[in-house]
MIKOL-250794 format. One line per 2 residues: number of its first residue (from 1); for each residue x, y, z of C-alpha. Coordinates in pm, whole numbers. Layout:
BEGIN
NUM> X Y Z ~ ...
This chain:
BEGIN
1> -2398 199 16 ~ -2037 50 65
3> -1774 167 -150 ~ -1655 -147 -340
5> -1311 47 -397 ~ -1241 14 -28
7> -1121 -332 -24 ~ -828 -342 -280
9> -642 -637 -292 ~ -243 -623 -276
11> 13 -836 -433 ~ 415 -801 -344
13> 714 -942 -453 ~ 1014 -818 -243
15> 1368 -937 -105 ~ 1470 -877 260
17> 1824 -886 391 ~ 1917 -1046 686
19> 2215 -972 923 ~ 2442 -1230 740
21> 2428 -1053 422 ~ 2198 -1283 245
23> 1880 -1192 13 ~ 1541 -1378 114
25> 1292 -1347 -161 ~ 953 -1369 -84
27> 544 -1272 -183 ~ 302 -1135 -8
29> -63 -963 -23 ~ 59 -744 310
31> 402 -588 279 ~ 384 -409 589
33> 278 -690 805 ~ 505 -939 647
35> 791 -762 742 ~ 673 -729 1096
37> 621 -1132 1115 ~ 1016 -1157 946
39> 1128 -913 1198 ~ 977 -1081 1469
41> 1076 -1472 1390 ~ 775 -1537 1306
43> 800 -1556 928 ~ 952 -1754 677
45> 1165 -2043 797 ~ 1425 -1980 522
47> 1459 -1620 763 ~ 1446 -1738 1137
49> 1800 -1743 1334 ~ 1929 -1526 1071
51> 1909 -1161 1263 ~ 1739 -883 1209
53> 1561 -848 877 ~ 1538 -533 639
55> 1364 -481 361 ~ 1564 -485 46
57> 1382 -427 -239 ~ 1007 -494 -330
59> 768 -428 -601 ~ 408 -397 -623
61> 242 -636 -911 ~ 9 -486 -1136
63> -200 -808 -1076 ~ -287 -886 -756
65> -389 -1227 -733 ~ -174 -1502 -598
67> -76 -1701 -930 ~ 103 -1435 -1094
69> 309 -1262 -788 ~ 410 -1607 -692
71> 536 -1649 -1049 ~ 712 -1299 -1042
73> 879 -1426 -686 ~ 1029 -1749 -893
75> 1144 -1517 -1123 ~ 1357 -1348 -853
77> 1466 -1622 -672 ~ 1607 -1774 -1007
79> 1796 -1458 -1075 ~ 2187 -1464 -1031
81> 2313 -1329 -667 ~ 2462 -1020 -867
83> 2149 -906 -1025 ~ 1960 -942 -720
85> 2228 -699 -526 ~ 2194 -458 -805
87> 1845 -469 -808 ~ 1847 -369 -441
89> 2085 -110 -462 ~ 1910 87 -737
91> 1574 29 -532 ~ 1750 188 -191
93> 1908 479 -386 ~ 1519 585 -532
95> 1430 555 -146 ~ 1657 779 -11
97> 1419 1008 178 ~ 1453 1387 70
99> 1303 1666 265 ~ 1128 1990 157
101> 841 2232 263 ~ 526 2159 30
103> 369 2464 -179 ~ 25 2534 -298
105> 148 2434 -636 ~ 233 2084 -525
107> -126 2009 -428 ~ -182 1758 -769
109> 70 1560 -681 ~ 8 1555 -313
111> -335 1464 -396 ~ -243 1167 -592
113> -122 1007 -250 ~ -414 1164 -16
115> -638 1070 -306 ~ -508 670 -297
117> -671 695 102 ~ -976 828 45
119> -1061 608 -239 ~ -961 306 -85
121> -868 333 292 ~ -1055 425 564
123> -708 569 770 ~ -879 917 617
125> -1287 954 724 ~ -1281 1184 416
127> -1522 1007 152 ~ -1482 1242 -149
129> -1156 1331 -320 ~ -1111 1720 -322
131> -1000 1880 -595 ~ -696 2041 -717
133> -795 2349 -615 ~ -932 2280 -297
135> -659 2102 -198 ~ -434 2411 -355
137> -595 2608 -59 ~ -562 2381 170
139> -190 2330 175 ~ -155 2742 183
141> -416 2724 479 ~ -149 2472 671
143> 138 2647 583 ~ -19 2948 721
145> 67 2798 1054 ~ 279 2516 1058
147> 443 2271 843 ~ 391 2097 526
149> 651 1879 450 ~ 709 1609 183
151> 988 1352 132 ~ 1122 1256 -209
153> 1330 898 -300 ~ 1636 977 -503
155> 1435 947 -840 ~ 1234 1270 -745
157> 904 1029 -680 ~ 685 1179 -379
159> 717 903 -118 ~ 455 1069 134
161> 420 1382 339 ~ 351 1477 717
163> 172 1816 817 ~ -31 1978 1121
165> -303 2194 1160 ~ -490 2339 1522
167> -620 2085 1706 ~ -954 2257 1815
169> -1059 2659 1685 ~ -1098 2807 2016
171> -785 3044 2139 ~ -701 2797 2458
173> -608 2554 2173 ~ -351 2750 2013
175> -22 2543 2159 ~ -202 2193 2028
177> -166 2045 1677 ~ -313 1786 1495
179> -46 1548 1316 ~ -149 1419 985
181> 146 1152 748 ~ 2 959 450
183> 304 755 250 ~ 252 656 -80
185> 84 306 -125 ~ 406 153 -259
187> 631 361 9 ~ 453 206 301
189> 709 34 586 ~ 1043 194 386
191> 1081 442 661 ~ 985 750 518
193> 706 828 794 ~ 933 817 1030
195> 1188 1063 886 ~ 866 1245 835
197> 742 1261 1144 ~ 1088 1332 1279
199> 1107 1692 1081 ~ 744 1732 1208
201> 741 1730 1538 ~ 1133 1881 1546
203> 935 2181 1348 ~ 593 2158 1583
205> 857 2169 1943 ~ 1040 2495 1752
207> 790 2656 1676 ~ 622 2668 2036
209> 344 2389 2001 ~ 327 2199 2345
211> 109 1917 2233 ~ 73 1686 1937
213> -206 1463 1872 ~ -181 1171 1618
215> -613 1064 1503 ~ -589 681 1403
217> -811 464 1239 ~ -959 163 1469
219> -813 -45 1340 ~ -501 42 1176
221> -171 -175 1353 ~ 65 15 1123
223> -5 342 1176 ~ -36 261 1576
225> 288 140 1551 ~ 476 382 1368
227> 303 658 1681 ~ 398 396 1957
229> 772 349 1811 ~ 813 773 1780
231> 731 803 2180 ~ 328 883 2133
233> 130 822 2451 ~ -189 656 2383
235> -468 885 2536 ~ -790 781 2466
237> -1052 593 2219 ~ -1352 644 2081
239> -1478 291 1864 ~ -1748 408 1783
241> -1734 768 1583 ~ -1721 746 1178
243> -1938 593 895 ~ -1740 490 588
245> -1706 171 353 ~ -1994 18 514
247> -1961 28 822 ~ -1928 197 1165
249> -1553 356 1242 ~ -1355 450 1570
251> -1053 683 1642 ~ -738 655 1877
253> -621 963 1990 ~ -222 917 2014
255> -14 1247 2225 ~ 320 1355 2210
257> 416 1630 2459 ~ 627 1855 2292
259> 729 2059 2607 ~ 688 1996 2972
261> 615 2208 3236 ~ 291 2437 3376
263> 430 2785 3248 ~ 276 3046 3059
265> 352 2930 2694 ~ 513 3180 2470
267> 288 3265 2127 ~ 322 3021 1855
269> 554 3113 1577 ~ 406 3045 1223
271> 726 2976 1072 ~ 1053 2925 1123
273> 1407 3036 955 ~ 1462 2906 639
275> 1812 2741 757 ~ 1742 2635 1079
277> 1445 2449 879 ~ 1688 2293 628
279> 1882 2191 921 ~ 1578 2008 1047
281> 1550 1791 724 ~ 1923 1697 713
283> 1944 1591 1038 ~ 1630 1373 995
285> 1696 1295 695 ~ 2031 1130 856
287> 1798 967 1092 ~ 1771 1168 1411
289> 1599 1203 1687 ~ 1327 1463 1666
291> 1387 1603 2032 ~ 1709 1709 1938
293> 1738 1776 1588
């Protein structure tokens, strides 16, 4: 039987800049794709010819129907310029991605986010949420051989994490990991999977992994995008492999090639230095690129 928390209906109210300076207020029942309409002319009118277009600020109505986020967005528009700029600076300082390596003890909060996708996304094939303790184990089974990492706004909020685990259990496999980054529902398209996934694979190439492989949904635009736009290869599909919410699932199987070349690899290191991990996380925290972080 189908799932009837699957399907849950969004509601957004949210500002965008545009290169002149100016504030665009606007709702929506797709943040993500919004944005990509806004960025590519093909949203509001008030927005076209104006330049590029970043999000601002944007908040997540308890009620998701149409009638009362389209009140909240009057509400914004009618507020005074100056309110509107300090309402978007205090939402971009809570943003500002943080870095650290997850624990064991930070598996009930991590949950809270994996938790959201298994409820009511199919981007995880996983149909029952695991428990605190499972999930406790699970984190110290990653860590046991690669990364874990979250990212934090500037209020202390968990925005999302990234991590990686073997890609298959035989020995041949050791030098291949499977890439897993799940942003909070109200984080999603504020660029913190793509710091994310910056430290990850910057941690993956270090520690002597040669291959990456990113499992999407079919079909899930945002996610392909955000593997398309960090240099993923698209290697293969498979439309027809999971049962959940109803109905039959497939998988795209995205690459990265962490390191080139037909040599002997060297052993896989489980961890790395404490510092030259921190240095990871500032420098994509600062927005690097992961190949040379």
């Amino acid at each position: 039987m189908s799932n009837p928390t699957l399907t849950v209906p969004e509601s957004w109210v949210y500002m965008v800049r545009c290169a002149d300076g100016s504030l665009y207020t606007g709702w929506t029942d797709d943040l993500g794709k919004r944005m990509a309409a806004h960025r590519s002319g093909r949203g509001s009118k008030c927005v076209r010819g104006k330049g590029f277009v970043s999000l601002a600020w944007a908040e997540r109505q308890a009620d998701p129907g149409r009638g009362p986020g389209q009140r909240r967005e009057a509400e914004v528009k009618a507020l005074p310029k100056e309110q509107k700029e300090a309402m978007a600076a205090a939402w971009a300082a809570a943003r500002t991605v943080h870095l650290s390596m997850a624990a064991p003890e930070d598996a009930a909060e991590v949950l809270e986010v994996y938790g959201w996708y298994v409820d009511h996304s199919v981007a995880t094939f996983v149909t029952q949420r695991p428990t605190v303790e499972e999930y406790r184990d699970y984190i110290a089974g990653i860590l046991a051989k690669g990364p874990f990492i979250l990212a934090r706004g500037g209020d202390g909020r968990l925005l999302g994490f990234a991590c990686a685990h073997p890609w298959r259990p035989y020995a041949a496999y050791e030098w291949d990991a499977e890439t897993g980054i799940y942003c909070a529902p109200d984080a999603r398209g504020m660029g913190a999977g793509r710091v994310l996934y910056s430290a990850l694979l910057a941690i993956l190439k270090e520690q002597g992994y040669w291959n990456a492989y990113g499992v999407v949904t079919i079909p899930n635009p945002h996610s392909d995008a955000l593997h398309r736009a960090m240099g993923f290869k698209k290697e293969s599909m498979n439309r027809r492999c999971g049962y959940k919410d109803g109905r039959w699932l497939g998988i795209t199987h995205w690459l990265m090639s962490l390191h080139e070349g037909e040599e002997a690899p060297a052993p896989v290191r489980p961890a790395l230095p404490g510092e030259r991990v921190c240095a990871i996380f500032a420098g994509a925290e600062a927005g690097g690129d992961w190949q040379t972080l």
